[in-house]
C-alpha positions as a printed Julia matrix, in Angstrom:
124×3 Matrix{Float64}:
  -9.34    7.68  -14.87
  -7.32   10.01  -12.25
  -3.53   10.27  -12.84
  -0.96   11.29   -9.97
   1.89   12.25  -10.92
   4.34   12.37   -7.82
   6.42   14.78   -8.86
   3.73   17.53   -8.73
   1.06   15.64   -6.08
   0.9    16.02   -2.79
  -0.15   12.62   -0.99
  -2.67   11.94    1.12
  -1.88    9.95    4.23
  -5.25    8.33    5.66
  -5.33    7.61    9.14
  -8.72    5.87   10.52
  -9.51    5.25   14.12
 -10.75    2.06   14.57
 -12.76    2.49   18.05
 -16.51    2.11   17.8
 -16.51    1.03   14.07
 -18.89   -1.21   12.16
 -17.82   -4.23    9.92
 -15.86   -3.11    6.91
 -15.95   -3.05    3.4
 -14.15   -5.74    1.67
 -11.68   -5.09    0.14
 -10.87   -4.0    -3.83
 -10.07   -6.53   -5.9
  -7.5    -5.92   -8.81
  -9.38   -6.93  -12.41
  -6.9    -9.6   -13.95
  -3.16   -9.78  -14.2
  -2.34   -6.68  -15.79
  -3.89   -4.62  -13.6
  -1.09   -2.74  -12.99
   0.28   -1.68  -16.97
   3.52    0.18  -17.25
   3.99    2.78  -19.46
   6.79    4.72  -19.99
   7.68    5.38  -16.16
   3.61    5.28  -15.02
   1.39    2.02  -14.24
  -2.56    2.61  -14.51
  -3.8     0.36  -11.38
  -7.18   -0.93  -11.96
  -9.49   -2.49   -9.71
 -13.28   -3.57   -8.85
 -15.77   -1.84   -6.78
 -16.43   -4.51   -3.11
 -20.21   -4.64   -3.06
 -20.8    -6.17    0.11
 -19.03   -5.92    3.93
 -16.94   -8.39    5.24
 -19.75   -9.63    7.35
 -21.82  -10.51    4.19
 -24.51   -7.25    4.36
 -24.34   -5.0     1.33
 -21.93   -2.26    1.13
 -24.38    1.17    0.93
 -21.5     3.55    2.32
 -18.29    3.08    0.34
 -16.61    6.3     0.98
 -13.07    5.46   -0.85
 -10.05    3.75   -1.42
  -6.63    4.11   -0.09
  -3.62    2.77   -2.4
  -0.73    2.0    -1.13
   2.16    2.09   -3.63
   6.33    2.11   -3.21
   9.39    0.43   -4.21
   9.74   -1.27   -0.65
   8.07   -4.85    0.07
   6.2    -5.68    2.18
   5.56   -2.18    3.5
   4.63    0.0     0.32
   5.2     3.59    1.48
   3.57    5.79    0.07
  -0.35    6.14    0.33
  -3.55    8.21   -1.6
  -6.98    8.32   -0.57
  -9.27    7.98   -4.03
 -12.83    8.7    -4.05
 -15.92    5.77   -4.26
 -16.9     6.36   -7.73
 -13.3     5.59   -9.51
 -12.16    2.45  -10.32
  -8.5     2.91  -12.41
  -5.35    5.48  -11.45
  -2.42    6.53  -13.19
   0.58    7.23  -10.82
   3.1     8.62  -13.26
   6.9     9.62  -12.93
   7.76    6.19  -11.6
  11.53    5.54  -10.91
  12.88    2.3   -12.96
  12.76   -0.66  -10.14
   9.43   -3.35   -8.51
   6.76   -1.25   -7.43
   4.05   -2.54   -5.18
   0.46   -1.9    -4.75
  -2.38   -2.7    -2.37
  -5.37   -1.53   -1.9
  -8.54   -1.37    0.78
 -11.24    0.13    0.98
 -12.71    2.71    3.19
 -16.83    3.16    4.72
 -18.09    6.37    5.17
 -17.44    5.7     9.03
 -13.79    5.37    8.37
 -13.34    1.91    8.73
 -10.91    0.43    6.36
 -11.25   -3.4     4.98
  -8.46   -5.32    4.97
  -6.07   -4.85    2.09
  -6.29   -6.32   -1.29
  -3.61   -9.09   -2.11
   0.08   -7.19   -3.61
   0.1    -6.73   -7.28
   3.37   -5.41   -8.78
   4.99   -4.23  -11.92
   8.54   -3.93  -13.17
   9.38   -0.08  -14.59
  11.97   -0.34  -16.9
């Protein structure tokens, strides 16, 4: 599992051009209800690998995720790009309040999916 903390981690802003792109990936899907689990000021966001495009042919060039994350909703505001093969991260040093997360996923053309539905967790 990869853990951020964001007290230490610089964020990665992704920014994809959508101009000439294939059909994307679809997107992530969180595994279950907790998949986001406080603990202690951190949430571990889980989530399953999309095997096929939006258009129904297989996914063969998942490049990444992006996850979205922040206190604000709808508009989560902060945002890392995670590689292909991971499927769980730990973003620790949360602030006590809602946080929000969404996630899409990203081809190796750049094209994003559309985003997964908002999951959220309360950090005491």
């Amino acid at each position: 599992m990869l853990k951020i903390n964001i007290v230490h981690a610089s964020l990665i802003i992704a920014l994809f051009s959508m101009a000439g792109m294939s059909a994307g990936a679809r997107a992530a899907e969180a595994t279950g209800p907790d998949a986001v689990t406080p603990t202690s000021g951190s949430a571990v966001v889980t989530w399953s690998r999309p095997s096929e495009n939006t258009d129904g042919s297989p996914l063969t060039n998942l490049a990444g995720y992006v996850l979205y994350y922040g206190t604000g909703f709808p508009v989560p505001f902060s945002a890392i790009y995670i590689e292909a093969n991971a499927t769980a991260l730990e973003i620790q040093n949360l602030a006590p309040g809602n946080w929000y997360f969404q996630i899409e996923s990203v081809n190796t053309e750049g094209m994003p999916s559309e985003l997964s539905p908002t999951v959220f967790k309360t950090i005491q």
